[in-house]
mmCIF file of the C-alpha atoms, coordinates in Angstrom:
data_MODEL
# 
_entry.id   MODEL 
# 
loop_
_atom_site.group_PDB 
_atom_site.id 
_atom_site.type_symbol 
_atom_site.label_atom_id 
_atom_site.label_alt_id 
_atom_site.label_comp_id 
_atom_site.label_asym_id 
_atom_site.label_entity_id 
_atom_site.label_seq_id 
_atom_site.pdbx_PDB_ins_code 
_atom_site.Cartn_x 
_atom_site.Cartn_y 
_atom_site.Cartn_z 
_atom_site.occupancy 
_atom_site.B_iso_or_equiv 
_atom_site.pdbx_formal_charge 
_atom_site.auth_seq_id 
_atom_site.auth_comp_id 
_atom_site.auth_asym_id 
_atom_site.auth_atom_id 
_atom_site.pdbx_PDB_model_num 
ATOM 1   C CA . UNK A 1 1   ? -21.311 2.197   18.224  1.00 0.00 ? 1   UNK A CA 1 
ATOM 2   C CA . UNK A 1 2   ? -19.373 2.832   14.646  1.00 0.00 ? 2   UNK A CA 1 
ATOM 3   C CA . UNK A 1 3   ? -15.851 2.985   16.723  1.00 0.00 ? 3   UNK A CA 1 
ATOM 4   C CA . UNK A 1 4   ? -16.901 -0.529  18.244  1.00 0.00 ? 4   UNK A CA 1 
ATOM 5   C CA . UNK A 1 5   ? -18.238 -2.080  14.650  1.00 0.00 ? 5   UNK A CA 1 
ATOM 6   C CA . UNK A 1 6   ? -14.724 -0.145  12.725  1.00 0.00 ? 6   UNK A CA 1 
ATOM 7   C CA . UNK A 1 7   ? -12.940 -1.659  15.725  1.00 0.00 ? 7   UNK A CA 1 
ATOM 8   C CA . UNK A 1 8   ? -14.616 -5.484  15.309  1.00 0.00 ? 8   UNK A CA 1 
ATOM 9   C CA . UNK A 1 9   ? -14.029 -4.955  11.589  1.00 0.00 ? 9   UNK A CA 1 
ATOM 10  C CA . UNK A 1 10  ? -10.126 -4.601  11.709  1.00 0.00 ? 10  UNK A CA 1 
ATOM 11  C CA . UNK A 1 11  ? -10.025 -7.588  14.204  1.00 0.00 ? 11  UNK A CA 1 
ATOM 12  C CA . UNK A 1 12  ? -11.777 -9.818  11.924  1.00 0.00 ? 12  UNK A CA 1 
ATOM 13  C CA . UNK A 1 13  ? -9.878  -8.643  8.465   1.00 0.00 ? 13  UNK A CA 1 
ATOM 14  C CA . UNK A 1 14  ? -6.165  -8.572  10.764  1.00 0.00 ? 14  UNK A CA 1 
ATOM 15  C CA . UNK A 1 15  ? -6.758  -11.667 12.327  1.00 0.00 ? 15  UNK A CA 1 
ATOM 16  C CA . UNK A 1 16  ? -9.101  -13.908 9.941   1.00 0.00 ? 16  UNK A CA 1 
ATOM 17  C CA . UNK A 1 17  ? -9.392  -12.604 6.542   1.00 0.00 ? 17  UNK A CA 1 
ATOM 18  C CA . UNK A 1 18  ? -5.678  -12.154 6.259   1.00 0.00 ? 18  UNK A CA 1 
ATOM 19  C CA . UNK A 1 19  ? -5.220  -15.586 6.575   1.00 0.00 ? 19  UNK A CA 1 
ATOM 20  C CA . UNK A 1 20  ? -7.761  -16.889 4.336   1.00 0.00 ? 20  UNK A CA 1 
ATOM 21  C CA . UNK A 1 21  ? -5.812  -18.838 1.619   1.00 0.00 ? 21  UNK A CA 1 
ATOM 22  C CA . UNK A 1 22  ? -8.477  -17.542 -1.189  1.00 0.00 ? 22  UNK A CA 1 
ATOM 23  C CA . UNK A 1 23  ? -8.000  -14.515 -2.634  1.00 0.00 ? 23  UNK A CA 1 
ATOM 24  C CA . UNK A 1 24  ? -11.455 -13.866 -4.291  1.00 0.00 ? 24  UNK A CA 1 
ATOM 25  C CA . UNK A 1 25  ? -12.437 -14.597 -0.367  1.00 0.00 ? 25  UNK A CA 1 
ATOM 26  C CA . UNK A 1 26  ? -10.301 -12.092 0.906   1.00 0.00 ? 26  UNK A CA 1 
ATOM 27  C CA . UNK A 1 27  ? -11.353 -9.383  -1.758  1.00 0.00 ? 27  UNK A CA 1 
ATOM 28  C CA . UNK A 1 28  ? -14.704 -9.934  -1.412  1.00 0.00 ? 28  UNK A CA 1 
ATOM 29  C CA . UNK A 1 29  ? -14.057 -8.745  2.009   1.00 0.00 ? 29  UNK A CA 1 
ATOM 30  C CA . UNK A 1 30  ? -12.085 -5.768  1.015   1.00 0.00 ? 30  UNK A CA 1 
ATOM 31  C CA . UNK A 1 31  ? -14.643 -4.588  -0.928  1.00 0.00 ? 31  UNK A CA 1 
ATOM 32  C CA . UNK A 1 32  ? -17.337 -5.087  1.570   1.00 0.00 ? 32  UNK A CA 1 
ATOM 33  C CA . UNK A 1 33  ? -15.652 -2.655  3.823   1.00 0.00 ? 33  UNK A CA 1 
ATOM 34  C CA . UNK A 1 34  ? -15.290 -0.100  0.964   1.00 0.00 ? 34  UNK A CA 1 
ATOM 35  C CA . UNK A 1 35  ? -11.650 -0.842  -0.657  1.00 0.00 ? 35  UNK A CA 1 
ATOM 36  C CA . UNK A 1 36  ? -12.111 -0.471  -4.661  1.00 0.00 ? 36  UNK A CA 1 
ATOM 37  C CA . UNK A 1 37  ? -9.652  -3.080  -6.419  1.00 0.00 ? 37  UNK A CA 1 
ATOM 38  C CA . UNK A 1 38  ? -9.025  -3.188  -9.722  1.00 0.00 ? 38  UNK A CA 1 
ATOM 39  C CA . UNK A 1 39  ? -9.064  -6.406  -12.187 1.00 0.00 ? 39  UNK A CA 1 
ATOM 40  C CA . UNK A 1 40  ? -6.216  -9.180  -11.929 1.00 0.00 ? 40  UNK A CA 1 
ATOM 41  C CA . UNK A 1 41  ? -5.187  -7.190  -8.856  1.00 0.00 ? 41  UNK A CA 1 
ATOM 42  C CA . UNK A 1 42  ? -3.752  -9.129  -5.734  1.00 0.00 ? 42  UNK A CA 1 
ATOM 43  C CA . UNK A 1 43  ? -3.351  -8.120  -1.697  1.00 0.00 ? 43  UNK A CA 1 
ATOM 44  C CA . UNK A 1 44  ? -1.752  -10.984 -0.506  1.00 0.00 ? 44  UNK A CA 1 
ATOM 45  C CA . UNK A 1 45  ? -2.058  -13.162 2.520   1.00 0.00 ? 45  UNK A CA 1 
ATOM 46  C CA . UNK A 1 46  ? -0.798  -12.139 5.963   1.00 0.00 ? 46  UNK A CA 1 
ATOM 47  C CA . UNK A 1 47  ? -1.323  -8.123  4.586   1.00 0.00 ? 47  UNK A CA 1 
ATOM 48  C CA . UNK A 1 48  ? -1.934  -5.633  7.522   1.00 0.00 ? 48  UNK A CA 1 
ATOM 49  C CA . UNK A 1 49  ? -4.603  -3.127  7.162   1.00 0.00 ? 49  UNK A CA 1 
ATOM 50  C CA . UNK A 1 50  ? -5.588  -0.435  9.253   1.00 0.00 ? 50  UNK A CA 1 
ATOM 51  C CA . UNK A 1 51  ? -8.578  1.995   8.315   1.00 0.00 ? 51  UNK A CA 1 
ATOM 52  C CA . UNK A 1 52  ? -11.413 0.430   6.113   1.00 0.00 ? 52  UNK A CA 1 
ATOM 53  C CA . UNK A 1 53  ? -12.627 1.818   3.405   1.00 0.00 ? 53  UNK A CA 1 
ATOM 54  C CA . UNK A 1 54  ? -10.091 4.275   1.837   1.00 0.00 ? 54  UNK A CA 1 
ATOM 55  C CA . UNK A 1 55  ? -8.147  2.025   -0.170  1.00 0.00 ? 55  UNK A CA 1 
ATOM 56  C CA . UNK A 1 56  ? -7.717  2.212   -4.351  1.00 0.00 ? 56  UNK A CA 1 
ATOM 57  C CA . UNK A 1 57  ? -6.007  -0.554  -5.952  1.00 0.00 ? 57  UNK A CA 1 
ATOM 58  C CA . UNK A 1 58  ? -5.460  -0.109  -10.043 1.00 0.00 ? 58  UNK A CA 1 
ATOM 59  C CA . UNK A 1 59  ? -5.570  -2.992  -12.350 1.00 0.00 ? 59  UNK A CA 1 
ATOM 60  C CA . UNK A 1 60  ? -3.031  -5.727  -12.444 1.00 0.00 ? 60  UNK A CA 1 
ATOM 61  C CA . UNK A 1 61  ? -1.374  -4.500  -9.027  1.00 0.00 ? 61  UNK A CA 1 
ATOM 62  C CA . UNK A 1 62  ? 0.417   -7.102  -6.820  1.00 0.00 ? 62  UNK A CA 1 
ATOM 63  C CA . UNK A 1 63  ? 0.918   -6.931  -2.890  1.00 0.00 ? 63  UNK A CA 1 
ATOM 64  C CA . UNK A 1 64  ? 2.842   -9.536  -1.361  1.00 0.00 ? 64  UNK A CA 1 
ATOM 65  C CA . UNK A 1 65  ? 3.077   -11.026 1.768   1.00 0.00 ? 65  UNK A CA 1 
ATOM 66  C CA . UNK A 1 66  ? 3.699   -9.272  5.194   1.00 0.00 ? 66  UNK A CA 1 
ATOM 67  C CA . UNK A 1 67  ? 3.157   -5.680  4.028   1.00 0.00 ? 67  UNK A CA 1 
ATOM 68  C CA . UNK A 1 68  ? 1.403   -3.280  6.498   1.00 0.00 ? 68  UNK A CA 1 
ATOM 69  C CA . UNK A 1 69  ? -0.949  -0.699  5.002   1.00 0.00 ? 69  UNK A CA 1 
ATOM 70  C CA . UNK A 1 70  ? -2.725  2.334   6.824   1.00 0.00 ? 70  UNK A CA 1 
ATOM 71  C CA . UNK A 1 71  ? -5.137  3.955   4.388   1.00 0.00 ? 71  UNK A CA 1 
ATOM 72  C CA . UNK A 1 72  ? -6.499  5.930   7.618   1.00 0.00 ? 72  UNK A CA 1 
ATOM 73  C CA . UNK A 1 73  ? -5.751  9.130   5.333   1.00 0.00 ? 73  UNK A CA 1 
ATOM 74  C CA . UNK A 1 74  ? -6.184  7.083   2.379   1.00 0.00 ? 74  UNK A CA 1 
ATOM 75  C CA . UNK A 1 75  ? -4.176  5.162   -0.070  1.00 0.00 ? 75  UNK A CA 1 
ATOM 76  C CA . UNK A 1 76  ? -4.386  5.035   -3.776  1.00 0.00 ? 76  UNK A CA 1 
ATOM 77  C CA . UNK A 1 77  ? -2.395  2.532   -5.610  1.00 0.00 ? 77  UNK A CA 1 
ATOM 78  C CA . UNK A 1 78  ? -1.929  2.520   -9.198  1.00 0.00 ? 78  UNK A CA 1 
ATOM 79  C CA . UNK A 1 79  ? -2.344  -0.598  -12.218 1.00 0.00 ? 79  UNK A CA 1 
ATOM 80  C CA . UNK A 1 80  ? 1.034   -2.712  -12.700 1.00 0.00 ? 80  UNK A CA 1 
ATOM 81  C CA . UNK A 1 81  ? 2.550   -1.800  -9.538  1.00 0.00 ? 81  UNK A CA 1 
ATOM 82  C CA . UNK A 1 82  ? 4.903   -4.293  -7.646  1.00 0.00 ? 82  UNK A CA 1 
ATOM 83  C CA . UNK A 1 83  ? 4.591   -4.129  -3.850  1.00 0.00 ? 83  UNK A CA 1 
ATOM 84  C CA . UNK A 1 84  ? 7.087   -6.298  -2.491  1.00 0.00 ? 84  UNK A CA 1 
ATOM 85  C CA . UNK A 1 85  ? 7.528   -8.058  0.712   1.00 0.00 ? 85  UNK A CA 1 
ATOM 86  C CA . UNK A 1 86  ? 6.969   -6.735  4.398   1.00 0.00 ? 86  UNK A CA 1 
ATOM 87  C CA . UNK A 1 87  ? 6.504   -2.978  2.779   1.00 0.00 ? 87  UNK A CA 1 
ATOM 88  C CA . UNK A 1 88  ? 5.195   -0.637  5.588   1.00 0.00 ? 88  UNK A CA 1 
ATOM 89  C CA . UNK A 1 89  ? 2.570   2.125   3.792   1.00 0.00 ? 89  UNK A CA 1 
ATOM 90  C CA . UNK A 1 90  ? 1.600   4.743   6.483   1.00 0.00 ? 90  UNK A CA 1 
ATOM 91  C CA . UNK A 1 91  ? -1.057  7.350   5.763   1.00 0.00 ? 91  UNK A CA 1 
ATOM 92  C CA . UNK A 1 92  ? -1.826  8.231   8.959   1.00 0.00 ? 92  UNK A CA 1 
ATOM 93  C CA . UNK A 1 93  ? 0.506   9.135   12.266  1.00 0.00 ? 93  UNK A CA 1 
ATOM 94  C CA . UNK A 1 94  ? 0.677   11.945  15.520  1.00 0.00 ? 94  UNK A CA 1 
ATOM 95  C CA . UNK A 1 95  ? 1.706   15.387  15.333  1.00 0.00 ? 95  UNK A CA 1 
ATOM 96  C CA . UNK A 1 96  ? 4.806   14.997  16.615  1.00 0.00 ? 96  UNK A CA 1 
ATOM 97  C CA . UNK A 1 97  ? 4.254   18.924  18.362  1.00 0.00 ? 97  UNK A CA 1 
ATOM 98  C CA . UNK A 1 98  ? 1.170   18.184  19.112  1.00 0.00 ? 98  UNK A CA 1 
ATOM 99  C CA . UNK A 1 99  ? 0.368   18.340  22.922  1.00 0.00 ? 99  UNK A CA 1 
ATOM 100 C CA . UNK A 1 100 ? -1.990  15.645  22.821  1.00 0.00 ? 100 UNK A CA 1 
ATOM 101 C CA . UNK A 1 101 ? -0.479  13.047  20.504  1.00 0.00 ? 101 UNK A CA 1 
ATOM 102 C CA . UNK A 1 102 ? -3.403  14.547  17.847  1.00 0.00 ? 102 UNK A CA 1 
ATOM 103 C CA . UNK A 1 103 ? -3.857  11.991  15.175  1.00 0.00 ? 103 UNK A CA 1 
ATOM 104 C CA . UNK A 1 104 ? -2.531  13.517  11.637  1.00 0.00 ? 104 UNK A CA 1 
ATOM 105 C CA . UNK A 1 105 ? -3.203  11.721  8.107   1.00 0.00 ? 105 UNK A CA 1 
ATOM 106 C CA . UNK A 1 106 ? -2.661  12.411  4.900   1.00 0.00 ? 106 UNK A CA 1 
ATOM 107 C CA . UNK A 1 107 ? -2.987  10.756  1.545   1.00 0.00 ? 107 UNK A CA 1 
ATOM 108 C CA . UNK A 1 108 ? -0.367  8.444   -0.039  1.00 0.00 ? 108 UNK A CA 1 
ATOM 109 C CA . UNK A 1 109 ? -0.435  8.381   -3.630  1.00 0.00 ? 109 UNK A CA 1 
ATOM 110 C CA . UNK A 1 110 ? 1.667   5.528   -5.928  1.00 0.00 ? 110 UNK A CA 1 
ATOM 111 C CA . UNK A 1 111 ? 1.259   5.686   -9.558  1.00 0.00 ? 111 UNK A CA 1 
ATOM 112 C CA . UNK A 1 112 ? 1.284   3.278   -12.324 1.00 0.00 ? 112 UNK A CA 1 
ATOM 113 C CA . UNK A 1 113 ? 4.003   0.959   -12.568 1.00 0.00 ? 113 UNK A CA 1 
ATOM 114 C CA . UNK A 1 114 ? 5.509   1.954   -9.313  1.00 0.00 ? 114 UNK A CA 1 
ATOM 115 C CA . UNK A 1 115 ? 8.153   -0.941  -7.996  1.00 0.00 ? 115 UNK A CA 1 
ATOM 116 C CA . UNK A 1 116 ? 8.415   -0.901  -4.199  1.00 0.00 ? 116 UNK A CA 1 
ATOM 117 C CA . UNK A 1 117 ? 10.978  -3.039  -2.850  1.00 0.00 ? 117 UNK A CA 1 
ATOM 118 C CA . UNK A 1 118 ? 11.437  -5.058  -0.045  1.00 0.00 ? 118 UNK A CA 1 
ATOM 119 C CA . UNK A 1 119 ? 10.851  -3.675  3.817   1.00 0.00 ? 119 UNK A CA 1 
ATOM 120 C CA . UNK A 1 120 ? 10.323  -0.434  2.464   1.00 0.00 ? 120 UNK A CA 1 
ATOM 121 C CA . UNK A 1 121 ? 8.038   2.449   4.071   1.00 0.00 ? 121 UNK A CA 1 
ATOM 122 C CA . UNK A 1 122 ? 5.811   4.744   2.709   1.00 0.00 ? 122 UNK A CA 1 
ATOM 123 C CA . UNK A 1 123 ? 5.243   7.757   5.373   1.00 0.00 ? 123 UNK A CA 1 
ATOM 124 C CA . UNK A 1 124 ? 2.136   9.943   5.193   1.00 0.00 ? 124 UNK A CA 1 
ATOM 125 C CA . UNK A 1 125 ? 1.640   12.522  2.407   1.00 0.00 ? 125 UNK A CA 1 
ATOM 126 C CA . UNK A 1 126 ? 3.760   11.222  -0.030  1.00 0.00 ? 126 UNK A CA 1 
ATOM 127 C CA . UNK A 1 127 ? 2.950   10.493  -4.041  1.00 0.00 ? 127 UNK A CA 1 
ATOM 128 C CA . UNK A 1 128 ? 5.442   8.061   -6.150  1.00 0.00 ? 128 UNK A CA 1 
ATOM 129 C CA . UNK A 1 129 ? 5.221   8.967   -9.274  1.00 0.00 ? 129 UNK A CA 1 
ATOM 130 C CA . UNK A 1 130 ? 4.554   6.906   -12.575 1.00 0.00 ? 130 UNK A CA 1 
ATOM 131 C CA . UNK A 1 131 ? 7.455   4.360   -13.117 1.00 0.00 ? 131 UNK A CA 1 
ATOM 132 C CA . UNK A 1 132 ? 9.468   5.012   -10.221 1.00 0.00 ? 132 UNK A CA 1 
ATOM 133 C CA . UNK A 1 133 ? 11.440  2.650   -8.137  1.00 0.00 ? 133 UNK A CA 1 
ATOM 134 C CA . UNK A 1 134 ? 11.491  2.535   -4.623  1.00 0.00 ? 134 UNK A CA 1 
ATOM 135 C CA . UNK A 1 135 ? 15.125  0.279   -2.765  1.00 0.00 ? 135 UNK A CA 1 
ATOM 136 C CA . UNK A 1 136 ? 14.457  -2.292  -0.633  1.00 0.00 ? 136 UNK A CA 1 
ATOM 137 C CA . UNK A 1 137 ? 14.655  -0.902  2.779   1.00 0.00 ? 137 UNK A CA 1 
ATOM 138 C CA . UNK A 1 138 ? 14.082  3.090   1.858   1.00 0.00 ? 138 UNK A CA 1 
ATOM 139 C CA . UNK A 1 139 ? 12.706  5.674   3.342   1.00 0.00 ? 139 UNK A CA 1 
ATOM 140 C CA . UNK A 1 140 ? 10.289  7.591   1.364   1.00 0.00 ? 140 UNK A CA 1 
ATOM 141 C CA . UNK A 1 141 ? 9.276   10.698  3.652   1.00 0.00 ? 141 UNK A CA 1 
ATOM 142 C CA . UNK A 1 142 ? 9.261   13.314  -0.088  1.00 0.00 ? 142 UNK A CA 1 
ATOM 143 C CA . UNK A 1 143 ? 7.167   12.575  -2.959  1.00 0.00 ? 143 UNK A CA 1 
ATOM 144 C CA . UNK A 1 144 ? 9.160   10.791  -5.880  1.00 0.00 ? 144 UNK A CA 1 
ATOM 145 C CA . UNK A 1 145 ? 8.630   12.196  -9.698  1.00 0.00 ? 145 UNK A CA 1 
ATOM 146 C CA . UNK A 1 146 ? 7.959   10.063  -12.143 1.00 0.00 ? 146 UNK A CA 1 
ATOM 147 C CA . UNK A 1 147 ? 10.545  7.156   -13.407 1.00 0.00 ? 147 UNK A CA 1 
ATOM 148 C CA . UNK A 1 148 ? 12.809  8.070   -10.864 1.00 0.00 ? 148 UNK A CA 1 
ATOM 149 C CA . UNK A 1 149 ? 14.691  5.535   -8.728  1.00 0.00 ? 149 UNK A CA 1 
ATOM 150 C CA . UNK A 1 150 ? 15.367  6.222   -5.007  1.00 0.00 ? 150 UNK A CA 1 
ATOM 151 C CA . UNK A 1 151 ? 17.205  4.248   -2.182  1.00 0.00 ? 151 UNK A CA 1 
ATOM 152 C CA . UNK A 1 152 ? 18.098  4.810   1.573   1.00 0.00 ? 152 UNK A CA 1 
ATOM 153 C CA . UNK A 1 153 ? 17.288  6.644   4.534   1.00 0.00 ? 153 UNK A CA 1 
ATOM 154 C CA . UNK A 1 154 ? 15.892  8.825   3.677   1.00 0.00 ? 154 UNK A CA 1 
ATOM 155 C CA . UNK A 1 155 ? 15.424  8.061   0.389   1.00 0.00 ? 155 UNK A CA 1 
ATOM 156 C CA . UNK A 1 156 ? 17.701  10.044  -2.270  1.00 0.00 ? 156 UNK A CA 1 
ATOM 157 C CA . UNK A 1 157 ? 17.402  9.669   -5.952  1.00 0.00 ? 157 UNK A CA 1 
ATOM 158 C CA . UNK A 1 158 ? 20.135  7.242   -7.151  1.00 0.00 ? 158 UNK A CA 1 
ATOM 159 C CA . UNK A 1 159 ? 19.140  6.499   -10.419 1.00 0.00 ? 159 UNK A CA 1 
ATOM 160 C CA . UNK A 1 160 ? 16.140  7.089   -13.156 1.00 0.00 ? 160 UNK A CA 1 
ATOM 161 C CA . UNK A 1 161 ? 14.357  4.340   -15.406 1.00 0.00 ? 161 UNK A CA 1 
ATOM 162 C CA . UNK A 1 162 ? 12.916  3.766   -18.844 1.00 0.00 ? 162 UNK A CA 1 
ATOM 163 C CA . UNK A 1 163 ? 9.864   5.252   -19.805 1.00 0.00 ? 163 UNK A CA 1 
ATOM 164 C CA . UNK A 1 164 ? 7.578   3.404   -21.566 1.00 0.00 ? 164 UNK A CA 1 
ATOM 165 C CA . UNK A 1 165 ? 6.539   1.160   -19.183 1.00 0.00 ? 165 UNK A CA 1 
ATOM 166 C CA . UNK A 1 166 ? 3.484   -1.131  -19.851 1.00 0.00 ? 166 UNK A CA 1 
ATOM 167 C CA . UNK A 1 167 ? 3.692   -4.987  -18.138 1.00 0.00 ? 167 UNK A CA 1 
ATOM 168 C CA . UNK A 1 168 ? 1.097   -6.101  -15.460 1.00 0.00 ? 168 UNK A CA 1 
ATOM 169 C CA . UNK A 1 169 ? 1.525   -7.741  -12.301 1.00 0.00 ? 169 UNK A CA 1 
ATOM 170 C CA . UNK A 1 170 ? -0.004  -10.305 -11.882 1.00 0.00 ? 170 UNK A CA 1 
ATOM 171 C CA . UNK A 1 171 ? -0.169  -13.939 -10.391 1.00 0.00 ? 171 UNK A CA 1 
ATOM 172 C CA . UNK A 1 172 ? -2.143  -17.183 -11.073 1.00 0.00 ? 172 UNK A CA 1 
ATOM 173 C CA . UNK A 1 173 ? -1.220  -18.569 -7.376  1.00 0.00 ? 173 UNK A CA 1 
ATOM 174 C CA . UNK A 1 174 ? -5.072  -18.740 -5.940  1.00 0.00 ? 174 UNK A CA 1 
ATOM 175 C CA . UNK A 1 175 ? -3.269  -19.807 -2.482  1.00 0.00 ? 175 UNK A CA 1 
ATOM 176 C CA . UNK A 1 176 ? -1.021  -16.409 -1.774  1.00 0.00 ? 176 UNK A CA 1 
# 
């Protein structure tokens, strides 16, 4: 009965909630089914989730539109962090030597002030450290140290950024 009311629950939030042009509507939700979100953070509309309930989203965090996240193994998001666009965050996957196709998750960790770009993924495992930037389009199957800027596939450290950081993320657009 809990695999039939998980599997009604991601329906509903995939196919109505993510649509909902309200965010406080759509959080509300989130929270219901266990996510903790921080204040002035946004998820939003047309976001893919798979995997209620093991989600952590910092303060002042922004997710736009179109990304896909698996929290199956758990995801924890850090405050000022810039998801952009149609990024793909996988914490969950198969053994790929597994006979059986066994399920295999493991936490994804971003930290504060993390800037993902565009049509990125996140694979299982992995932690982005504080300040680090993530290419449009990367790869990230390592873990990322701090204020360190990566690009391609895979990823590879191309560059480093300021430390220091301290900006929020945040939008006033009710309808996103």
């Amino acid at each position: 009965m809990r695999v039939l009311a998980r599997a009604a629950a991601a329906w509903f939030e995939n196919n109505v909630v993510c649509v909902v042009p309200f965010w406080c509507v759509r959080k509300l939700f989130h929270r219901l089914m266990g996510a903790k979100i921080g204040k002035g953070s946004q998820l939003n509309m047309r976001t893919y989730f798979m995997g209620p309930g093991r989600l952590s989203v910092g303060e002042f965090t922004h997710v736009n539109p179109g990304c896909i996240i698996d929290y199956r193994g758990g995801v924890e998001i850090g405050s000022g962090v810039s998801i952009s666009h149609r990024v793909m965050i996988f914490s969950g996957g198969h053994d790929t030597q597994s006979r059986d196709f066994a399920e295999s998750h493991a936490p994804v960790r971003i930290g504060d002030h993390v800037w993902i770009g565009a049509g990125a993924t996140i694979l299982k495992g992995v932690e982005i450290g504080e300040g680090a930037v993530v290419g449009a389009g990367a790869v990230v199957a390592r873990s990322i140290p701090p204020h360190t800027i990566v690009g391609g596939v895979p990823a590879r450290k191309i560059g480093e950024r300021a430390t220091g950081l301290d900006y929020k993320c945040h939008t006033t657009n009710i309808f996103m």
